[in-house]
C-alpha positions in Angstrom: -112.9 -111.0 89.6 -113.7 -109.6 86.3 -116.9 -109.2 87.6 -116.4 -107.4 90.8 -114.4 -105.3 89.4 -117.2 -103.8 87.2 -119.8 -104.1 90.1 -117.9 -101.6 92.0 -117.2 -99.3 89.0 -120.6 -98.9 88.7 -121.8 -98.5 92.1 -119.0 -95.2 91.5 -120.5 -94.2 88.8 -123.8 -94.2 90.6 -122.9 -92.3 93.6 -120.7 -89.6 91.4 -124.1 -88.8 89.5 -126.3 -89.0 92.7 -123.6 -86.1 94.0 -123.7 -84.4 91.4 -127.3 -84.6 90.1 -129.7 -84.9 93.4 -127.5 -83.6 96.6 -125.9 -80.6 94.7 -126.4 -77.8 97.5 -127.6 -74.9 95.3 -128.4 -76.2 91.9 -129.3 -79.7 92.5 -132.7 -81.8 92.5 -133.2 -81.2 96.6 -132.5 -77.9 96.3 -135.3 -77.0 93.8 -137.3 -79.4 95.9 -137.1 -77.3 98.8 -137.4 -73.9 97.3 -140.6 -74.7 95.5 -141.7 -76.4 98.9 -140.9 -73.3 100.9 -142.7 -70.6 97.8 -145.8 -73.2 98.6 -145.6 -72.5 102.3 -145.4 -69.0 102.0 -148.1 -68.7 99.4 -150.5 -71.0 101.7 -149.6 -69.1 104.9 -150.6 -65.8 103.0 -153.8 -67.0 102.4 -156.9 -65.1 104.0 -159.0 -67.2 106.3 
């Protein structure tokens, strides 16, 4: 039981930092991901053939 317990405490702890850390919407780890992916775009579209 003990053991179960601690399992599942963990897998909340794991999802609480995931929220907070990865999938935050303006400040998190996706976020950045996507801005710098969309500056790349727009620098790589502006380039002269």
């Amino acid at each position: 039981m003990r053991n179960i317990l601690m399992t599942v405490m963990l897998l909340v702890v794991v999802v609480v930092l995931f929220n907070s850390i990865i999938a935050q919407d303006t400040t998190g780890t996706r976020a950045q991901i996507q801005s710098q992916g969309n500056a790349a775009n727009t620098r790589i579209n502006t380039l002269l053939p």
